[in-house]
FIKE-452472 format. One record per atom (N, C-alpha, C): residue number from 1; atom name; x, y, z. Coordinates in steps of 0.1 Angstrom, whole numbers. Example, Ala and Ser with C-alpha at 12.3 -4.5 7.8 and 13.67 -1.06 7.14 Angstrom:
NODE num atomo     x     y     z
NODE   1     N   132   -57    78
NODE   1    CA   123   -45    78
NODE   1     C   132   -33    78
NODE   2     N   128   -22    71
NODE   2    CA   137   -11    71
NODE   2     C   129     0    79
END
This chain:
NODE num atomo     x     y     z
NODE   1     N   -59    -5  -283
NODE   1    CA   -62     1  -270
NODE   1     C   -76    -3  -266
NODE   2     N   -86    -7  -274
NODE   2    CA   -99   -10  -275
NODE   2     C   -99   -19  -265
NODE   3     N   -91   -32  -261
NODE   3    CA   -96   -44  -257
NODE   3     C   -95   -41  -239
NODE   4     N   -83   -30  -239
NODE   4    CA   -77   -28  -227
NODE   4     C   -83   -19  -219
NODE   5     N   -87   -11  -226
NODE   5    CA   -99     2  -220
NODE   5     C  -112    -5  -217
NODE   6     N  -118   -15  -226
NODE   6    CA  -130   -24  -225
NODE   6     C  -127   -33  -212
NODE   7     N  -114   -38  -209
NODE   7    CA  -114   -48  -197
NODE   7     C  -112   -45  -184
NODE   8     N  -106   -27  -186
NODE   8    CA  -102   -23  -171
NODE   8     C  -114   -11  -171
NODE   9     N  -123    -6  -178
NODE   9    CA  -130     5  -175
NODE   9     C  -146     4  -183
NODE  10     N  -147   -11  -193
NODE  10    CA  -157   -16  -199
NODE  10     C  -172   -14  -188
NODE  11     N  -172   -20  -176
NODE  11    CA  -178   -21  -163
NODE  11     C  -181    -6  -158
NODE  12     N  -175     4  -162
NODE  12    CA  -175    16  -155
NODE  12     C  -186    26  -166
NODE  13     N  -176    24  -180
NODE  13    CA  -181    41  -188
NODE  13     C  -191    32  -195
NODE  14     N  -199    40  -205
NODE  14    CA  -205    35  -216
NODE  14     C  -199    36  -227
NODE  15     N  -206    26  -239
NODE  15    CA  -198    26  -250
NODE  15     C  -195    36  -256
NODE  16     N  -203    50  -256
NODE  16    CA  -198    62  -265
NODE  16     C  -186    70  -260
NODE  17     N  -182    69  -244
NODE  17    CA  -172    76  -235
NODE  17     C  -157    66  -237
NODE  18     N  -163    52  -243
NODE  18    CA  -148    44  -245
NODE  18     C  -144    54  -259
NODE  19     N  -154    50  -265
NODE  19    CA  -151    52  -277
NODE  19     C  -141    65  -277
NODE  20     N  -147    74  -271
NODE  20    CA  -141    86  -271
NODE  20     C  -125    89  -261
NODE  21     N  -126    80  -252
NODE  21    CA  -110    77  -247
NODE  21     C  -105    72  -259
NODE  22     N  -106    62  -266
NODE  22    CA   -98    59  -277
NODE  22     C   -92    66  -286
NODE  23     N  -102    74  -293
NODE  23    CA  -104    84  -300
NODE  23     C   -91    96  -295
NODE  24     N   -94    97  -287
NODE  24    CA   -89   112  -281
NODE  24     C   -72   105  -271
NODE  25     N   -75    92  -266
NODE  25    CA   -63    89  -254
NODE  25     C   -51    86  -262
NODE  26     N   -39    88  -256
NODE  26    CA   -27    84  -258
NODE  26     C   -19    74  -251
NODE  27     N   -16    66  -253
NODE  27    CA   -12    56  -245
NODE  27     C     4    53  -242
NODE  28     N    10    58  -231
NODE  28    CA    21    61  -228
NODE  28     C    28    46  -217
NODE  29     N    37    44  -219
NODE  29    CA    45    33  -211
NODE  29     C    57    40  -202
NODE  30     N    60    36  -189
NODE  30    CA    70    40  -178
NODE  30     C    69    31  -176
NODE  31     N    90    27  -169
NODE  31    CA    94    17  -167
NODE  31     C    93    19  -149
NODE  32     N    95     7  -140
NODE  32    CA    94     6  -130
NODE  32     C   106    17  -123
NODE  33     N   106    27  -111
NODE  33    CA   111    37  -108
NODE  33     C   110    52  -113
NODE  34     N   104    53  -127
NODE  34    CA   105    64  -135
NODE  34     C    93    75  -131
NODE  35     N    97    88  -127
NODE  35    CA    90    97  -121
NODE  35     C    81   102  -134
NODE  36     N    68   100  -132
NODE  36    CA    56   102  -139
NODE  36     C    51   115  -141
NODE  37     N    48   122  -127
NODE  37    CA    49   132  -126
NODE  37     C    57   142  -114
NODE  38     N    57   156  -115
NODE  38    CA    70   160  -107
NODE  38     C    62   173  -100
NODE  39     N    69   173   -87
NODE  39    CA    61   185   -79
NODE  39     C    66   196   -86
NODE  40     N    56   205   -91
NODE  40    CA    55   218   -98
NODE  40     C    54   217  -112
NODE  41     N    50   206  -114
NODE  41    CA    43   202  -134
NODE  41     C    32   214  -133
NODE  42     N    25   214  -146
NODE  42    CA    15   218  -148
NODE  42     C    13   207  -157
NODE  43     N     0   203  -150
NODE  43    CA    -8   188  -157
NODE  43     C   -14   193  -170
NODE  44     N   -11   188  -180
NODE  44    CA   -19   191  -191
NODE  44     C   -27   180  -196
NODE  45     N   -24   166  -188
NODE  45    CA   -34   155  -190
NODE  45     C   -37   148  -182
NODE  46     N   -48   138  -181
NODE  46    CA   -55   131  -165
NODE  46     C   -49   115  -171
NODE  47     N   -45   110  -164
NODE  47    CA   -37    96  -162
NODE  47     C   -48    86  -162
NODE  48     N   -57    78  -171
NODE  48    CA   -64    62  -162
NODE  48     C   -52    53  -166
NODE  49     N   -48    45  -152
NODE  49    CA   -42    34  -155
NODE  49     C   -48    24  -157
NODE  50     N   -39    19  -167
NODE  50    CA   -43     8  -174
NODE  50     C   -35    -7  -164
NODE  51     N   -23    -7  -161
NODE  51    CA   -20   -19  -155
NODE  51     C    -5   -10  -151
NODE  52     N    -1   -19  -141
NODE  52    CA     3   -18  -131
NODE  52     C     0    -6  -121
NODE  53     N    15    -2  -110
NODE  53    CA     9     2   -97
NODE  53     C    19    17   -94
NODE  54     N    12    27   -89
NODE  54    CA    17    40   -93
NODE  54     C    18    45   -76
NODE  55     N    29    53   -74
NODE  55    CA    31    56   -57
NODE  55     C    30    73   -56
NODE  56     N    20    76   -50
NODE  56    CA    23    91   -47
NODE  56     C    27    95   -37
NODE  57     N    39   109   -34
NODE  57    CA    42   112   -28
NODE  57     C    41   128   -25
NODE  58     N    46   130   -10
NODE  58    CA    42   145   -13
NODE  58     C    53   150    -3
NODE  59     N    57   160   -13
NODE  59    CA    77   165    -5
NODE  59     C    76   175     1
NODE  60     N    84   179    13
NODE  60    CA    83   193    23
NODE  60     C    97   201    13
NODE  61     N    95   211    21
NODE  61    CA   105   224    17
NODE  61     C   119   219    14
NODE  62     N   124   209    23
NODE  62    CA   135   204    25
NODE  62     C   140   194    15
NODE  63     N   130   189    10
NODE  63    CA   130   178    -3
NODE  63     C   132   166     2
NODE  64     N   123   162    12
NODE  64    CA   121   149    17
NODE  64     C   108   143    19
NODE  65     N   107   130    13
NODE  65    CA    96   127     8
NODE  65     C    84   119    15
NODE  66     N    70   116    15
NODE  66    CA    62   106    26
NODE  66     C    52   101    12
NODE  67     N    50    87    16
NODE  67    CA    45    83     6
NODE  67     C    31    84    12
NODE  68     N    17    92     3
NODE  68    CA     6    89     5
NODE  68     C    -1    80     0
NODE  69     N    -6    75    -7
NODE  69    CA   -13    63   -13
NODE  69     C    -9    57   -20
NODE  70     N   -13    46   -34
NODE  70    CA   -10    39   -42
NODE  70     C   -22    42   -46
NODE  71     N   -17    42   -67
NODE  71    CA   -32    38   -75
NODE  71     C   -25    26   -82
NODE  72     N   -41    16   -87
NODE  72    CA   -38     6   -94
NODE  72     C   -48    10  -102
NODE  73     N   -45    -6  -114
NODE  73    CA   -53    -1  -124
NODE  73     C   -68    -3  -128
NODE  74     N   -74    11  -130
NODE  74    CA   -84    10  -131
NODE  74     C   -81    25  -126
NODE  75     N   -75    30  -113
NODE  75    CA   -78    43  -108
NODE  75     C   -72    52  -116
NODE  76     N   -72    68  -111
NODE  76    CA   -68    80  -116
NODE  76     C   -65    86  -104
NODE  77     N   -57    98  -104
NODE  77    CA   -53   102   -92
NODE  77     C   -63   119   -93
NODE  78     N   -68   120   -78
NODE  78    CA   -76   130   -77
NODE  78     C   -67   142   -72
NODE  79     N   -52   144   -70
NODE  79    CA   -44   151   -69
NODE  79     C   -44   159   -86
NODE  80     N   -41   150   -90
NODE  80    CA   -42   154  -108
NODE  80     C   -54   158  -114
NODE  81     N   -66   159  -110
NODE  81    CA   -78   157  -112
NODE  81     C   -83   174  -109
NODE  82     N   -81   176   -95
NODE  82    CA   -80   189   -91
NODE  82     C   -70   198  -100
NODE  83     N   -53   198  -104
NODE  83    CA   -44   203  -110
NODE  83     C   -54   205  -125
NODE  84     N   -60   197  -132
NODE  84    CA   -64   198  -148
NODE  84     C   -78   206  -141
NODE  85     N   -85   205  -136
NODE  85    CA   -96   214  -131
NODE  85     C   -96   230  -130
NODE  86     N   -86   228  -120
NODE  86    CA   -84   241  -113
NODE  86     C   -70   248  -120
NODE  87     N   -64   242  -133
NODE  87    CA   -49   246  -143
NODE  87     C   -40   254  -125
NODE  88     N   -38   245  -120
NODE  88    CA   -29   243  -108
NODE  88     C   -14   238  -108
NODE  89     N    -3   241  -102
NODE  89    CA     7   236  -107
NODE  89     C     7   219   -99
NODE  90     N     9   210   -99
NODE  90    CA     9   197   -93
NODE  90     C    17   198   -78
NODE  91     N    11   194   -68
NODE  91    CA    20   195   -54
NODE  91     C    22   183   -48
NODE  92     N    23   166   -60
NODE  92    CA    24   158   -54
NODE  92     C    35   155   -65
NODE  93     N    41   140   -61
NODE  93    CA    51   136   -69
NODE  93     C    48   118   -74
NODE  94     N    46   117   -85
NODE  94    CA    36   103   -88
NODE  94     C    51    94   -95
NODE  95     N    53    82   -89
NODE  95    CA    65    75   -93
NODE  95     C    60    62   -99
NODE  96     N    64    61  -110
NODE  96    CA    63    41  -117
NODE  96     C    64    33  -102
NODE  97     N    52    26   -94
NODE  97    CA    56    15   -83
NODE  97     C    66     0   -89
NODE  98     N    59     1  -102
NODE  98    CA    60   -13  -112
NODE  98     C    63   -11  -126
NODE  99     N    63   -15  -135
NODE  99    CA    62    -7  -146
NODE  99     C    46    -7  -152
NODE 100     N    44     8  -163
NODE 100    CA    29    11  -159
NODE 100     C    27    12  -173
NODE 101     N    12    11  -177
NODE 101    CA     8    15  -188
NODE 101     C    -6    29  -187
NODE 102     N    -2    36  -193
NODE 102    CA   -17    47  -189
NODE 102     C   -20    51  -203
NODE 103     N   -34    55  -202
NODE 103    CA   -43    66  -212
NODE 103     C   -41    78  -210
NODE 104     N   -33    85  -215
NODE 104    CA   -35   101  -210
NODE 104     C   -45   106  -219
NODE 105     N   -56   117  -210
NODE 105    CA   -67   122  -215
NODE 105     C   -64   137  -217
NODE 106     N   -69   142  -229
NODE 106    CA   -69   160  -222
NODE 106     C   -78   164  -219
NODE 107     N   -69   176  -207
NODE 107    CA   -74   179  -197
NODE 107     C   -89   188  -199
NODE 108     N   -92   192  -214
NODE 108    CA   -96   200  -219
NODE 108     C  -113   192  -216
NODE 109     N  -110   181  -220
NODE 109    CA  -122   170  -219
NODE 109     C  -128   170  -200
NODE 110     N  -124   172  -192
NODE 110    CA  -126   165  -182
NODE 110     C  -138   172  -175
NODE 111     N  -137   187  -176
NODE 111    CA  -157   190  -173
NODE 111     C  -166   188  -183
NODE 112     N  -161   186  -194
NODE 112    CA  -170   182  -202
NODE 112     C  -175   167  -205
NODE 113     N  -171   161  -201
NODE 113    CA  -173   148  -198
NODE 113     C  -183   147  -188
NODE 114     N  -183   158  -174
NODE 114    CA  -186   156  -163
NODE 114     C  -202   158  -164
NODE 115     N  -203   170  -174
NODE 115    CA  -218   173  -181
NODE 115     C  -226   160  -190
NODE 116     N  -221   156  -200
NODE 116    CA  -221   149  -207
NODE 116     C  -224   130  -205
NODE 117     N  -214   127  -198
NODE 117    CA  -214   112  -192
NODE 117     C  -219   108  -180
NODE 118     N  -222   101  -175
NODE 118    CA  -233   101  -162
NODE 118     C  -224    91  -155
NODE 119     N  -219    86  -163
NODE 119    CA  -209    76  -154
NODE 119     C  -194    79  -153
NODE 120     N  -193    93  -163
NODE 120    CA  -184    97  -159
NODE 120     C  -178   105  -148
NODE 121     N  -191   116  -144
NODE 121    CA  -195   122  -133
NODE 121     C  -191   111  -118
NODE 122     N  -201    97  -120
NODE 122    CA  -197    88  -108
NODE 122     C  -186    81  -105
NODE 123     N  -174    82  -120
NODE 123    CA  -161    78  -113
NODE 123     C  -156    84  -110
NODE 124     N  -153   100  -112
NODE 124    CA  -150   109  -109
NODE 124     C  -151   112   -92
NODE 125     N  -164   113   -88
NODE 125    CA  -168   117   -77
NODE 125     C  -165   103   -69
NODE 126     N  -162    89   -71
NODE 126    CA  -160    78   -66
NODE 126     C  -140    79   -60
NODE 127     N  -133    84   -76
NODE 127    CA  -121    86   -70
NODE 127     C  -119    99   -60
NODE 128     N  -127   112   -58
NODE 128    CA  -124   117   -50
NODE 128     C  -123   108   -36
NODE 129     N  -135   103   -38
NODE 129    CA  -140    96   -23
NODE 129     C  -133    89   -15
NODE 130     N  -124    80   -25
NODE 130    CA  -117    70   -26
NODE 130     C  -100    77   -19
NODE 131     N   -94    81   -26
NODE 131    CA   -81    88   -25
NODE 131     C   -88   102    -9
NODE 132     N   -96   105   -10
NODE 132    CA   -98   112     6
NODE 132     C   -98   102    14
NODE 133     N  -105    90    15
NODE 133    CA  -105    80    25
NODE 133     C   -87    74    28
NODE 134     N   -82    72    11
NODE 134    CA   -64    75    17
NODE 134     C   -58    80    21
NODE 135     N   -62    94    21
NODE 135    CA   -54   104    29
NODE 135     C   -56   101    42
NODE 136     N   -67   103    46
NODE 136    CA   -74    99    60
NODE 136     C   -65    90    68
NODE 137     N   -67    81    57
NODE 137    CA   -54    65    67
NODE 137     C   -42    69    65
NODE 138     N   -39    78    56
NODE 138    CA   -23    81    57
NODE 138     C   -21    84    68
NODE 139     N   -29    97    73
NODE 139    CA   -29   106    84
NODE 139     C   -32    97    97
NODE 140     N   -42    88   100
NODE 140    CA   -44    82   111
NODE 140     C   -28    72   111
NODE 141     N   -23    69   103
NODE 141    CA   -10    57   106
NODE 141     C     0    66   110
NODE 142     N     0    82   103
NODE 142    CA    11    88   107
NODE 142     C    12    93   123
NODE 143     N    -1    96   121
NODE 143    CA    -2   103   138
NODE 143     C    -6    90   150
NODE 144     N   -15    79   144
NODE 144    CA   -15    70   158
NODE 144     C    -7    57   158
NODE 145     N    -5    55   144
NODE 145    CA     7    41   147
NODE 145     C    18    41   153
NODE 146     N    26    32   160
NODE 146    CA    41    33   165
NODE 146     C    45    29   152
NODE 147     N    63    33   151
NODE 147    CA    70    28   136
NODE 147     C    68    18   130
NODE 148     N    71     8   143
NODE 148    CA    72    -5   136
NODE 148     C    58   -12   132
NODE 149     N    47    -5   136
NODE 149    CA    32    -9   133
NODE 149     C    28    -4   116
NODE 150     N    37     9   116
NODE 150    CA    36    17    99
NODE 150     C    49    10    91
NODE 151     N    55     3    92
NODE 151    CA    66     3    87
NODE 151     C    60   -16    80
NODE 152     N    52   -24    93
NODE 152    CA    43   -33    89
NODE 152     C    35   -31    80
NODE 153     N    27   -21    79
NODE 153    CA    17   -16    68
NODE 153     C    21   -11    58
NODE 154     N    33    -4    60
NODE 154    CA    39    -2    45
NODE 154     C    45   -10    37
NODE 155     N    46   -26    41
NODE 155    CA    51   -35    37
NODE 155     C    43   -38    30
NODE 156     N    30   -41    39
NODE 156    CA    23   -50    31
NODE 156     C    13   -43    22
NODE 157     N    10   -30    22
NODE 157    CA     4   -23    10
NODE 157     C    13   -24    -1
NODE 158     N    30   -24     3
NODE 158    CA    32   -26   -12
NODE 158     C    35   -40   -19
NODE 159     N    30   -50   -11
NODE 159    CA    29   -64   -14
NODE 159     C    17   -64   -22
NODE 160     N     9   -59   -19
NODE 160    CA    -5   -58   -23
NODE 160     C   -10   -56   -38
NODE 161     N    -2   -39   -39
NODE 161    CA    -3   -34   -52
NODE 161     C     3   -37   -62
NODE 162     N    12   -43   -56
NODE 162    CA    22   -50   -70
NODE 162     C    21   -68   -71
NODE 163     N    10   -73   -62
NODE 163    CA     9   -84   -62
NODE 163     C    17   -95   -63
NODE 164     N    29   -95   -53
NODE 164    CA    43  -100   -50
NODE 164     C    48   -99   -34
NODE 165     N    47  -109   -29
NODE 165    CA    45  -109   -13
NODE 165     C    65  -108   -14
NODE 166     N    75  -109   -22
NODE 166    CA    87  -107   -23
NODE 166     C    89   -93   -27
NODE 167     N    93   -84   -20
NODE 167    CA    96   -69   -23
NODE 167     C   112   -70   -25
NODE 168     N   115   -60   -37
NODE 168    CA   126   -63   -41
NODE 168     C   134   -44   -36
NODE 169     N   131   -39   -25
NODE 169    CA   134   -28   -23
NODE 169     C   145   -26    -9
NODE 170     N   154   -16   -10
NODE 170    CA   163   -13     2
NODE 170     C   157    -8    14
NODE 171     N   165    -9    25
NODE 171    CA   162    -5    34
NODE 171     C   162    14    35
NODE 172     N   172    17    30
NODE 172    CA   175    32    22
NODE 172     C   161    34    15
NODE 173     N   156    31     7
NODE 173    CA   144    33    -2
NODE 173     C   132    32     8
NODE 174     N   131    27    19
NODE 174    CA   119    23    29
NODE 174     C   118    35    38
NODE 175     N   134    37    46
NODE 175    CA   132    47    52
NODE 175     C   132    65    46
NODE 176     N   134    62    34
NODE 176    CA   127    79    24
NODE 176     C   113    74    22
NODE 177     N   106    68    23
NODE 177    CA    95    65    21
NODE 177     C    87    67    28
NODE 178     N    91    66    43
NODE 178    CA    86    67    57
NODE 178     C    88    77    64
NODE 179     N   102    88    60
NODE 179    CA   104    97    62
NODE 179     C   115    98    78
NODE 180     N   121    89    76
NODE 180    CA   126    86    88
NODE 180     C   143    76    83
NODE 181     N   150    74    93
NODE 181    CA   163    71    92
NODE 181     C   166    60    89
NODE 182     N   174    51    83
NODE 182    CA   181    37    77
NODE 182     C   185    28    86
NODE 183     N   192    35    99
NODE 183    CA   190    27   106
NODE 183     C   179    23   117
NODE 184     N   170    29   120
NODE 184    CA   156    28   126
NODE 184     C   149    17   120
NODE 185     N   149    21   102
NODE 185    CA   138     9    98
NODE 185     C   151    -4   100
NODE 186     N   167    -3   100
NODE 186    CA   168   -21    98
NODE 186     C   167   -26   113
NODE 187     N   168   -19   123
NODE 187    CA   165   -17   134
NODE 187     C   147   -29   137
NODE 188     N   139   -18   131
NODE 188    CA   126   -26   132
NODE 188     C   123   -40   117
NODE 189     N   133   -37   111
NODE 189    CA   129   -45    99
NODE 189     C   132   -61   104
NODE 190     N   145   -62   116
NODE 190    CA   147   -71   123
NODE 190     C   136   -74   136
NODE 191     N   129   -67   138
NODE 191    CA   120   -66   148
NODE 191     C   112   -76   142
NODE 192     N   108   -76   134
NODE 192    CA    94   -77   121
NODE 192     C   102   -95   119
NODE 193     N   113   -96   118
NODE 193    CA   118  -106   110
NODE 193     C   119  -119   124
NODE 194     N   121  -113   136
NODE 194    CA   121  -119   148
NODE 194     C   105  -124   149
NODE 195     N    99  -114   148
NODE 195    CA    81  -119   152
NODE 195     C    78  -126   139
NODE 196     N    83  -128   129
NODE 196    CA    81  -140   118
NODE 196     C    69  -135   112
NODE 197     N    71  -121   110
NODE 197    CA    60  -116   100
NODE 197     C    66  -113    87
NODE 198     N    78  -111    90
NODE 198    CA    84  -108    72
NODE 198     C    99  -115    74
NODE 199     N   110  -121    63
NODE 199    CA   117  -129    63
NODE 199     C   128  -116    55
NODE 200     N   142  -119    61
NODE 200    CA   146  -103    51
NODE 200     C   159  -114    43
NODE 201     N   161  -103    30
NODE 201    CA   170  -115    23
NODE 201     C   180  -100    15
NODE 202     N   189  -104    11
NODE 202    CA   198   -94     8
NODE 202     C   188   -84    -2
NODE 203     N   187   -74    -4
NODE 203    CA   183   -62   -12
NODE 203     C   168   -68   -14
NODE 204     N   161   -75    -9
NODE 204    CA   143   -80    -7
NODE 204     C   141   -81     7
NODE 205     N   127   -86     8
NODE 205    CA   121   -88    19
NODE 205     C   111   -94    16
NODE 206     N   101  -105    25
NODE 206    CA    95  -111    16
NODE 206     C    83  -109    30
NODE 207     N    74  -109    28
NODE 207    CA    61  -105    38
NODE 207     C    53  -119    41
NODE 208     N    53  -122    55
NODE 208    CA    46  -134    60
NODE 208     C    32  -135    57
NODE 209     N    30  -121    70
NODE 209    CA    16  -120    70
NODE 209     C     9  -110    59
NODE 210     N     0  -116    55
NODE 210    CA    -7  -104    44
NODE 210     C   -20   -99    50
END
């Protein structure tokens, strides 16, 4: 675990706070689709990802879903972060984007860290910053984008995070993601395919513009 914690968070903690992720972390594997965490968990440990790309979502009453950000590796989710803080039940829903590798920490560590490590304090207070500036843009695309302008940017954020301009996802899977209807997005998916920003291919799509 030593080499992997050194190459994705080496730059961040100091040597005695690796040490002590080692020491203390557990290192868990999820395959690509597999629900990480579930609305109404009680977090009993904080997630660093180690590699690949994790999708959060957050569900209404009705059990339909809008995706808020992406973490890759290196980040932690400040949804979870709050939950192990504040022993909260979890009100988001975190999915495998790709398949993942994480450190789970206990939760038990994480103000005590906060006293303790000085650079632990600043990634801490960096992922808040960071995942609020996501919400933000979630919120500004939901309320001022037209469809086909969010349905553009949902493409290509998930081109991004999984570093694969070929997306291997349905059109069914796009419009639960967007929160909106199957036929709408193939509707605009052809819109997108006409202006020669994305090429569509049976059950993929492959993204022009990045």
């Amino acid at each position: 675990m030593t080499s992997k914690l050194e190459i994705n968070f080496g730059y961040l903690f100091e040597e005695d706070l690796i040490s002590e992720i080692e020491k203390l972390g557990v290192s868990k594997v999820f395959k690509e689709d597999t629900t990480i965490i579930e609305v109404g968990d009680y977090i009993k440990s904080m997630p660093l990802l180690i590699s690949g790309a994790i999708k959060i979502l957050r569900e209404d009453e009705k059990g339909d879903e809008i995706v808020l950000y992406y973490l890759e590796k290196g980040d932690t989710c400040a949804m979870t972060l709050s939950c192990c803080m504040g022993q909260t039940k979890s009100k988001i829903r975190a999915v495998a984007e790709t398949d993942v590798e994480l450190i789970m920490l206990p939760k038990e560590k994480m103000a005590e860290w906060l006293g303790k490590y000085k650079t632990w304090q600043a990634y801490i207070l960096q992922t808040y910053h960071n995942r609020m500036d996501e919400l933000l843009e979630a919120l500004d695309t939901i309320a001022f984008l037209k469809m086909d302008e969010r349905l553009f940017k949902y493409l290509k954020d998930k081109a991004m995070v999984t570093h694969n301009d070929l997306l291997h996802v349905t059109h069914k899977q796009i419009s639960e993601d967007l929160h909106t209807s199957r036929v709408v997005i193939s509707r605009l998916l052809k819109k997108l395919e006409n202006e020669r920003k994305i090429q569509l291919f049976r059950n993929s799509i492959k993204v022009l513009e990045l």
